[in-house]
C-alpha positions in Angstrom: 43.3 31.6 33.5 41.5 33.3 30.7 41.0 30.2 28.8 39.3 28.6 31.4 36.7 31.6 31.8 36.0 31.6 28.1 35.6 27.4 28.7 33.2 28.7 31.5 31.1 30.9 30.0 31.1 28.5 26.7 29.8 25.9 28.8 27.0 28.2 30.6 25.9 29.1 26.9 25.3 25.4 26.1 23.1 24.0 29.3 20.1 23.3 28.2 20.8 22.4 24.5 18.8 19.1 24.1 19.2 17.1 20.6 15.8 16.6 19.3 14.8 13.5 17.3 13.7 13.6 13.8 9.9 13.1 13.8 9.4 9.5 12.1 7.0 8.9 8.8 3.6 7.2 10.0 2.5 5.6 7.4 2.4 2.2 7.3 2.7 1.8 11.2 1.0 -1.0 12.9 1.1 -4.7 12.7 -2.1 -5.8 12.5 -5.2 -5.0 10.4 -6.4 -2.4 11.8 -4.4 -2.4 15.3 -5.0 1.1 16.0 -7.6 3.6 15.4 -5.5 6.1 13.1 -4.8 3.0 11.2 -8.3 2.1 10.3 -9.6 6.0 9.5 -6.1 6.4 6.9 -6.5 3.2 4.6 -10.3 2.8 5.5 -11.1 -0.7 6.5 -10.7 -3.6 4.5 -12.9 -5.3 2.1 -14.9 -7.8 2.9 -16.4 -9.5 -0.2 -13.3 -8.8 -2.5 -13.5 -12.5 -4.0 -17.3 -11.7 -5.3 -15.8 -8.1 -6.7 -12.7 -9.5 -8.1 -14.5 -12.1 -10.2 -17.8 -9.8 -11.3 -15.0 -6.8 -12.0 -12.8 -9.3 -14.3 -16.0 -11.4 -15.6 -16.6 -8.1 -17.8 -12.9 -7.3 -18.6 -11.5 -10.2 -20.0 -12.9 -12.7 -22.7 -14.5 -15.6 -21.1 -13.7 -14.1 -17.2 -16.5 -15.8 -16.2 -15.4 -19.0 -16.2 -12.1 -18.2 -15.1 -9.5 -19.7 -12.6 -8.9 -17.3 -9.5 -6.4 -17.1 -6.7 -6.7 -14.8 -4.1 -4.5 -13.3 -1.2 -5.9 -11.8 1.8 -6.5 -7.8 1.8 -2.6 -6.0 2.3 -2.7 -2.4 3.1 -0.7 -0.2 0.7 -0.5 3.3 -1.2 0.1 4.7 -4.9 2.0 8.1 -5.1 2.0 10.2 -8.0 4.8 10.4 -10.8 7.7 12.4 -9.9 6.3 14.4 -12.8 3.0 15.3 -10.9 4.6 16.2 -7.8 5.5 12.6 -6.1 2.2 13.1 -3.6 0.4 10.1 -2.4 -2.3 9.7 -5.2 -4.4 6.7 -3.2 -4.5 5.1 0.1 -5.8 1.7 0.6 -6.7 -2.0 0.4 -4.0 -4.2 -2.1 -5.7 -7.5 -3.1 -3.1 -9.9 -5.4 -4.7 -12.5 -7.4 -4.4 -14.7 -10.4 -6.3 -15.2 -13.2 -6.4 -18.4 -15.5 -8.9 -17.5 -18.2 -9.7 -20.8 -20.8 -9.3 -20.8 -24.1 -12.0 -21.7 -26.4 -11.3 -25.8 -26.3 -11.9 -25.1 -22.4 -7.6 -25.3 -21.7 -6.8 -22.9 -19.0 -3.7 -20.8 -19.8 -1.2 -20.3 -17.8 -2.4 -17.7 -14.6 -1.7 -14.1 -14.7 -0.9 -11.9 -11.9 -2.7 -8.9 -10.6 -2.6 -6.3 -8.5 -6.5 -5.1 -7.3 -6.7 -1.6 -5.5 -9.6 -1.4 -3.5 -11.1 1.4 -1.7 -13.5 0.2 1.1 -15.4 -1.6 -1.4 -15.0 -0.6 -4.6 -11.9 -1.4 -7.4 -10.1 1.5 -8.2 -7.7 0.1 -10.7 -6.2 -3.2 -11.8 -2.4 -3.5 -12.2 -1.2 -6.6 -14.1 1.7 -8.0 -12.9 3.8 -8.2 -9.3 4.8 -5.1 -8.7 4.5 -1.2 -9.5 6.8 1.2 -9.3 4.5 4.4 -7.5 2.9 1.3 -5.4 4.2 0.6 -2.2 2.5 -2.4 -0.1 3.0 -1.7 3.3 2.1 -4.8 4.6 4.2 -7.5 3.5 
């Protein structure tokens, strides 16, 4: 008889107790370019004249860049956090362009395309990557 008052008043103790959900990491939610509003003030909105920016940004960075080759994909959102080092924060928010560049040699051969990674915020390049992939850089649309 006692045990089934202590299973009572155990049981009076624990109405009410609701499991509460982890809250869920926002970023990169969404599926389209700018679906929602929260979307379009975190990453800013994407660049519109990133073919004229890539080429004039590369036509002064690489040796003959103004007669070069170039590939484009369309905008991608993504982010850059900062070395584990510096504190693992997110270090930039916004627009990933890949492209390739096939610059010609001086017989006017084009050599074999590289790859790049072009950060853009609204507008304007932030940085270059070369190559496919990054390991603080995290595309969040695929």
């Amino acid at each position: 008889m006692r045990n089934i008052f202590v299973i009572l008043g155990v049981s009076f103790l624990l109405v009410g107790c609701v499991q509460v959900p982890a809250p869920q990491p926002t970023i990169g939610i969404g599926i389209g370019i700018g679906s929602a509003q929260g979307e379009v003030s975190e990453y800013g909105n994407p660049p519109r004249n990133y073919m004229t920016a890539i080429r004039s940004y590369f036509s002064t960075k690489l040796k003959r860049g103004a007669t070069a080759q170039y590939k484009y994909s369309s905008p991608k959102r993504a982010y850059k956090r900062k070395g584990l080092a510096y504190g693992g924060d997110i270090a930039w928010k916004g627009w990933l362009v890949e492209t390739s560049v096939a610059v010609p040699t001086r017989t006017g051969r084009y050599l074999t395309p590289r790859p790049y990674m072009v950060l853009f915020s609204g507008e304007q390049i932030v940085e270059d990557i070369l190559g496919n992939s990054h390991k603080l850089l995290t595309k969040v649309d695929k």
